[in-house]
C-alpha positions, 0 to 999 in steps of 0.5 A: 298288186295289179298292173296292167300289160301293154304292146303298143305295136297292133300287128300280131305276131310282132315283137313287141307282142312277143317280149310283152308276154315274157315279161308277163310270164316273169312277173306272173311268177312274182305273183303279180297280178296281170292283165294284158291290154289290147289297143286294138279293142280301144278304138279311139278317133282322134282327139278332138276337145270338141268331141269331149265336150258335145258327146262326151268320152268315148265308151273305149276311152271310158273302159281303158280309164276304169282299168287304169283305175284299178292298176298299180303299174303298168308295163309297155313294150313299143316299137320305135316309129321315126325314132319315137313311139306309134301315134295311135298309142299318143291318141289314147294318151291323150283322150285319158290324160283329160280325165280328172282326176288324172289316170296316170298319175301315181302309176308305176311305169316299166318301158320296154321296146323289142325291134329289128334295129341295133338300138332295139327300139331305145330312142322312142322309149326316151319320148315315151317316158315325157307324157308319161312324167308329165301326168305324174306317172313314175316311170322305172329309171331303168328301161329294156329294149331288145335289139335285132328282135327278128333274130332274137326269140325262138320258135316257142318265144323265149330269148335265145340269149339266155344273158339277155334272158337273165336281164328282163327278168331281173329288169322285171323283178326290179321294177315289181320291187319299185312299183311295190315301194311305191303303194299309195 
């Protein structure tokens, strides 16, 4: 099974960033095959129907839908933007929501946010969840989110609570059996 592997925050070194590679690491181990996204290589102006309908896709959006073609599941962690998810992750969304047929639809989705806060990150994972639904993805019931992220990893990026350790990786392992089920 191929998913694909996303953290929605640009910044390097973020959370975000951080809690997307364990749970790569955790899925690798099941023997899943991964490939992490980088959105910063997905350059995309703004979505205009003018634009798609003169000049076209643009070459990123292209790129991003032919991986999306080949993937199973995909797997994002975000940060929590004004109590929702970042705006340049709901541009991209939407220049590959255009494509017919739809790429994705039949997807299955883990969400996953890691952030400073004491919700961790939880109410923008519950907007993410709606585009998603709407072009026919299965998203995973059950989400993660890491709250007091600036405190939670150590210095080679582990959790330091092994609990909350425990959990992703069962978080993890679920979703993969979820997304297996799901095979079209």
């Amino acid at each position: 099974m191929k998913v694909l592997a996303f953290s929605l925050s640009l910044r390097q070194g973020s959370f975000n960033g951080k809690l997307i590679q364990l749970v790569i690491e955790s899925a690798e181990k099941l023997g899943v095959e991964l490939e992490l996204i980088d959105l910063s290589a997905y350059e995309l102006p703004a979505y205009n129907m003018d634009i798609q309908n003169t000049v076209g896709f643009p070459k990123a959006a292209n790129d991003l839908k032919d991986k999306l073609e080949t993937a199973q599941g995909i797997m994002l962690a975000s940060p929590e933007y004004n109590f929702s998810y970042p705006g340049h992750f709901k541009n991209t969304f939407d220049w590959i929501s255009r494509y017919q047929p739809m790429p994705w639809a039949n997807k299955a989705v883990l969400l996953l946010s890691a952030s400073p806060s004491l919700v961790g990150g939880n109410r923008g994972l519950w907007h993410l969840r709606v585009p998603f639904e709407a072009c026919g993805a299965f998203v995973y019931p059950g989400m993660f989110s890491l709250a007091s992220a600036h405190d939670a990893f150590t210095e080679s990026g582990a959790l330091k609570d092994e609990a909350m350790a425990k959990r992703l990786e069962a978080t993890v392992l679920s979703y993969i059996r979820f997304a297996e089920a799901l095979k079209f």
